[in-house]
N, C-alpha and C positions, 0 to 999 in steps of 0.2 A: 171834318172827320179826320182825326189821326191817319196817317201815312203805315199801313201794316209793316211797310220797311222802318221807318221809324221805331216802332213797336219792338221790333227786333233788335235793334240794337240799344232800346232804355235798357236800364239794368231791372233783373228780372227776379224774385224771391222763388227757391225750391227748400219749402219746409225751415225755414230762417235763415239760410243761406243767401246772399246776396251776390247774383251773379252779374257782371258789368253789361252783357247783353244774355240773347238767347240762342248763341250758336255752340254747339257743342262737338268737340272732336270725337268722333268715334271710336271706338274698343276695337281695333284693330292689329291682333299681334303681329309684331313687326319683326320679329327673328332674330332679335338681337338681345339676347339675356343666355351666349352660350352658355354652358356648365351652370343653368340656372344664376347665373348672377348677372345682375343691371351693369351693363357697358356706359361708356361714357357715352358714345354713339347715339344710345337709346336715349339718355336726356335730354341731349341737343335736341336732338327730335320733336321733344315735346316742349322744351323750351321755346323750339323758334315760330311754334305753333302759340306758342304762349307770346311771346312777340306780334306776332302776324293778328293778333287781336282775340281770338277764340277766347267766349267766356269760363269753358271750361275746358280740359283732356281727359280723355278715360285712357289707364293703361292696360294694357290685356295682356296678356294672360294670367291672371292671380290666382293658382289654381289655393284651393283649399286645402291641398295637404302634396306629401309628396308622389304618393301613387295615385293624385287628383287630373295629373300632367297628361296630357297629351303624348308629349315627349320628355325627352331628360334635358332640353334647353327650354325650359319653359321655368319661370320662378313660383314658388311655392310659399305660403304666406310662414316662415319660421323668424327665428330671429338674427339666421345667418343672414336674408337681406334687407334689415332694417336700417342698416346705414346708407344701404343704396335706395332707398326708398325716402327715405327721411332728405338726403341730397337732392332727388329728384322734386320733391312737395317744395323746398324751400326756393329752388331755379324757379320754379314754376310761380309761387307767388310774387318773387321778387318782379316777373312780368305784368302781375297783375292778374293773373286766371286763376282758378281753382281745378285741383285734382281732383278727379275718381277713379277709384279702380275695380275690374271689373272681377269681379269673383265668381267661379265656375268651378267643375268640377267634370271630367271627363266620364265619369261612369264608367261605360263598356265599350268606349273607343277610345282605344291606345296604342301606342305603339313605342314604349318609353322602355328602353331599353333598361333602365334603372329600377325598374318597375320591381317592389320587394313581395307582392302578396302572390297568390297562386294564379291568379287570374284576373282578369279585371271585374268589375262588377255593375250591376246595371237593376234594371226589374227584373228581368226574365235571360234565360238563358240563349246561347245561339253565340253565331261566328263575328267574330272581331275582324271584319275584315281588313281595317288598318293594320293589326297587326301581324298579318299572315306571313309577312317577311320577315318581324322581328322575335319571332319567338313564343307571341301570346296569340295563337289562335283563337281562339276561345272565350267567349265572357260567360261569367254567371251569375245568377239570379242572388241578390241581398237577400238574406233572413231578415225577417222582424228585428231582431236584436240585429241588425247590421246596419239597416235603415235609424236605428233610432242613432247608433253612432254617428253618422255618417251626417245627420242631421246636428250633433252635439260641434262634430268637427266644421262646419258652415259655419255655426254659429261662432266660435274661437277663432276662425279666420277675419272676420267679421270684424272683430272685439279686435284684434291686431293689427289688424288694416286702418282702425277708428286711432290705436295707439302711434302709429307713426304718424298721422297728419293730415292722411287722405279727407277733405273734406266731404266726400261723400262715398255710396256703396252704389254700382252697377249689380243687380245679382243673373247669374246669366240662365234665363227661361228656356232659353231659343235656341234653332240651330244644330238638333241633334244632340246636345251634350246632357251630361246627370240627368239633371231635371228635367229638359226637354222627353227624355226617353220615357219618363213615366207619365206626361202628359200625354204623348203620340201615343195610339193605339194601334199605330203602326209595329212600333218597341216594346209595346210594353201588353203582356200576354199574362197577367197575375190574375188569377182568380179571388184572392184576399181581399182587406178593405183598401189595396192601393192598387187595384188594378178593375178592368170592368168599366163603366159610366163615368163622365166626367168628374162630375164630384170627390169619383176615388182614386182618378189618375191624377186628380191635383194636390192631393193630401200628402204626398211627400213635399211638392212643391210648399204647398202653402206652410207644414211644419218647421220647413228651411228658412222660410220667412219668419215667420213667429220666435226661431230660436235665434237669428241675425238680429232683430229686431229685442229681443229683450237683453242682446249682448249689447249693443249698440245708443241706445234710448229711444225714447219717443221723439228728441227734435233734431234727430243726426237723419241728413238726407238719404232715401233709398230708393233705388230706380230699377224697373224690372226689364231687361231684354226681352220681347215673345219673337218667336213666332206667328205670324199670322196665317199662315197655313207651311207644312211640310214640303208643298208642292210633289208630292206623292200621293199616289193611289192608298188609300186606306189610311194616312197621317190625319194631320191635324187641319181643320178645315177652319175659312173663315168663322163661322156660324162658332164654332170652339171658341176663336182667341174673344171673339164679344164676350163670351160669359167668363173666360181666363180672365179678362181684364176685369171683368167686375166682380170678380174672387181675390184678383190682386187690390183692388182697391178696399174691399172689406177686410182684408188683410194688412190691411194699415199701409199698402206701397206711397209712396210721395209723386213716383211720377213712371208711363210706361213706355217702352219706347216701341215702336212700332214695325217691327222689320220682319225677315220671312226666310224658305228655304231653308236647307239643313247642309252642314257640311260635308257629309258621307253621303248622301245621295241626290238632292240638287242642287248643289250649291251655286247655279244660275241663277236662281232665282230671285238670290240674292244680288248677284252680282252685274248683270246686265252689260250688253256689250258683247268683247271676242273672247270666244270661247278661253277658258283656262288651261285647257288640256296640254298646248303645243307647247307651252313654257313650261309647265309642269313635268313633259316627258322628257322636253331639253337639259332639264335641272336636275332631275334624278339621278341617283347614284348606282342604285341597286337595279339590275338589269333583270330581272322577274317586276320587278315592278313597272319598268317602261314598256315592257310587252302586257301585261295587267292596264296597265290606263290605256294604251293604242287599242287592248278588244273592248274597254267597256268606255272608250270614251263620247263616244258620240252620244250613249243610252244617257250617260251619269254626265256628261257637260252639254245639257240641251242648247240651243239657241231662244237666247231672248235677247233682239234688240235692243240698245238702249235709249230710251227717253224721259227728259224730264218728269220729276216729281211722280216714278213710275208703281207707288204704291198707294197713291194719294187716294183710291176709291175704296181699298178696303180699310185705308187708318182713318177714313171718316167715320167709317160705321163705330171705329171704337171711342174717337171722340166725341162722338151722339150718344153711346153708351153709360161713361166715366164723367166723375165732375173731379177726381184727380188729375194731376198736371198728366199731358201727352205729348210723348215727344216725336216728332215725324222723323224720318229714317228713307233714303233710297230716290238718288237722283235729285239734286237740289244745284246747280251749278249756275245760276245765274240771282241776279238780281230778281228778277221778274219773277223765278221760281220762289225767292224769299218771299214777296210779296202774296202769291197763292198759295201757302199754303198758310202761312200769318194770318189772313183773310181766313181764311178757314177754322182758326179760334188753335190753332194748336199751339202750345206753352213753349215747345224748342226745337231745336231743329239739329240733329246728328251729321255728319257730314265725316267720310272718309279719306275716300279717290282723290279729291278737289284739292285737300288739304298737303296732300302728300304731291300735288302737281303744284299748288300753289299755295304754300303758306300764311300767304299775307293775303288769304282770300277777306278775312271780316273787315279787312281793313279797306281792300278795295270795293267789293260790294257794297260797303257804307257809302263810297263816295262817289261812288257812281253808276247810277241809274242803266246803265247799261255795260253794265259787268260780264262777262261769260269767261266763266273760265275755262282753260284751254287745255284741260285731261278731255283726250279723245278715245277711253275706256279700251282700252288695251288691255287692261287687266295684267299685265306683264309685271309688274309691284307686286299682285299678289305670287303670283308664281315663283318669288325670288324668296320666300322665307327660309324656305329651310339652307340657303345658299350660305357661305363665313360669313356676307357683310349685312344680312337679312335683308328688308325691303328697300326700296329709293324707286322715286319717278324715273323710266330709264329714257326720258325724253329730257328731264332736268334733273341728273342725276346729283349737282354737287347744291340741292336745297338745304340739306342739312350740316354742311361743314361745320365745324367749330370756327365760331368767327375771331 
């Protein structure tokens, strides 16, 4: 019988793509594309990742237009950074990996001080609370005629992101953001045909797909972000992402990846480990907001320990579900982790934390059986985005120098 570890690193097809194995870097924005434009910083990054063996990198944050952003240092799919994009595909193949980028859309959480429309926009209306410090209190509900734009703009992103080289498309489900919000029925309060019962909280989603996908073609690779639950009261429940998933795959997705938690309200859940809060208040600038996360931190940065392959029982249900590729997400840091969940039939395996502690993880994992890598979930990377030099391991901080 094949060696599941071995399995991982043969090279692996997503939708005609030919990937050298099955390990893939994670959509992880890393805070460094100030004034919206690609630093050199940020390539190296994904360059030495592309070094370190990774069969592929996803870049994040690819917002889909400019009031898409999060923030105003986030890059926006135009043509002002197609030369930095187009640098980064070519570093990147010269390694031998393949790029994707992850393309998203903020909705109704923002806080982008460049921000040109009246307010942000979402399903349903209600308080921005990202943006309470900067301006945009307020989000509000799309019109029919906003939705179908908003859908037309996905899809031109899409089409642009395929033009400069990305060999493939992350589209981002999960996590609280655009789409996420009209799937949660936590978010999303529409009485229309896109709000109410699953079927109708997905019909933005799935439109976004269908209009990605006819910018794009039928054999250009597409990969969907879920959530697998909100981890909130009234969000998006396991029992949900099963039938997401088999909506995304009738929707023609290529592969899903399996992850959880939302960023505005538990983003623990995702992240597993020590709490995010204490570097998050050390790093802030705005002093309403360090008294805003000290009262609501302990509510909105729960405790979840962390341990291996800590999503493994509900991304099984979705691959007993799916005969689409499935990609496992959350806690993988070891050899022996590669092996469990390989064994378990899943097509790839996402990998963040690990990556940014140790680069040269698919290289090491390959060749040795007893690999563990040595991110001890500090979580302290994340906490450092919005800082001038954005994120770095701050145990191994100079992983990315220019060599």
């Amino acid at each position: 019988m094949t060696d599941p570890v071995d399995r991982c690193f043969a090279p692996a097809q997503l939708n005609g793509l030919t990937l050298r194995n099955r390990l893939i870097k994670a959509a992880t924005f890393e805070g460094k594309t100030k004034g919206g434009v690609l630093s050199e910083e940020l390539i190296r990054l994904h360059e030495r990742m592309g070094e370190g063996g990774v069969g592929m990198t996803t870049l994040a944050y690819c917002a889909a237009e400019a009031d898409g952003r999060i923030n105003e240092d986030m890059i926006y799919m135009h043509e002002g950074v197609r030369a930095g994009l187009e640098a980064l595909v070519a570093r990147m193949h010269a390694t031998g990996a393949k790029v994707s980028g992850q393309l998203g859309h903020c909705g109704n959480f923002s806080k982008n001080r460049e921000f040109q429309g009246k307010r942000p926009l979402g399903p349903s209306r209600g308080i921005n609370s990202l943006g309470l410090a900067y301006g945009l209190p307020f989000a509000g509900a799309l019109s029919q005629t906003q939705i179908r734009e908003r859908v037309a703009v996905m899809g031109r992103a899409a089409g642009f992101m395929k033009s400069v080289g990305f060999d493939a498309v992350e589209v981002h489900f999960g996590h609280g953001y655009g789409i996420s919000q009209f799937i949660s029925p936590r978010t999303n309060k529409r009485t229309d045909e896109y709000g109410g019962g699953l079927t109708n909280r997905m019909r933005f989603g799935l439109e976004c797909l269908e209009a990605i996908r006819a910018e794009v073609g039928d054999d250009f690779p597409l990969l969907a972000k879920i959530s697998m639950t909100d981890g909130v009261r009234g969000g998006t429940s396991v029992d949900d992402a099963v039938e997401i998933a088999a909506m995304l795959e009738a929707g023609g997705i290529d592969a899903i990846i399996c992850s959880g938690g939302t960023s505005s309200m538990n983003p623990m859940l995702l992240f597993r480990g020590d709490s995010l809060a204490p570097g998050l208040i050390e790093n802030e600038e705005k002093w309403i907001l360090k008294i805003g996360m000290k009262l609501v931190g302990e509510r909105m940065f729960r405790e979840y320990p962390y341990e291996e392959a800590y999503f493994l029982d509900e991304a099984r249900r979705i691959r007993e579900r799916v005969q689409c590729g499935v990609c496992y997400i959350g806690g993988v840091c070891t050899t022996e982790s590669i092996r469990t969940v390989m064994s378990e039939g899943f097509d790839f395996i996402q990998i963040g934390r690990g990556l940014i502690f140790d680069p040269d993880m698919p290289k090491r994992a390959q060749e040795r059986a007893d690999y563990r890598n040595g991110c001890d979930h500090c979580n302290r990377c994340a906490t450092l985005i919005d800082t001038p030099d954005g994120i770095s391991c701050v145990l191994r901080p100079d992983n990315f120098v220019s060599a």
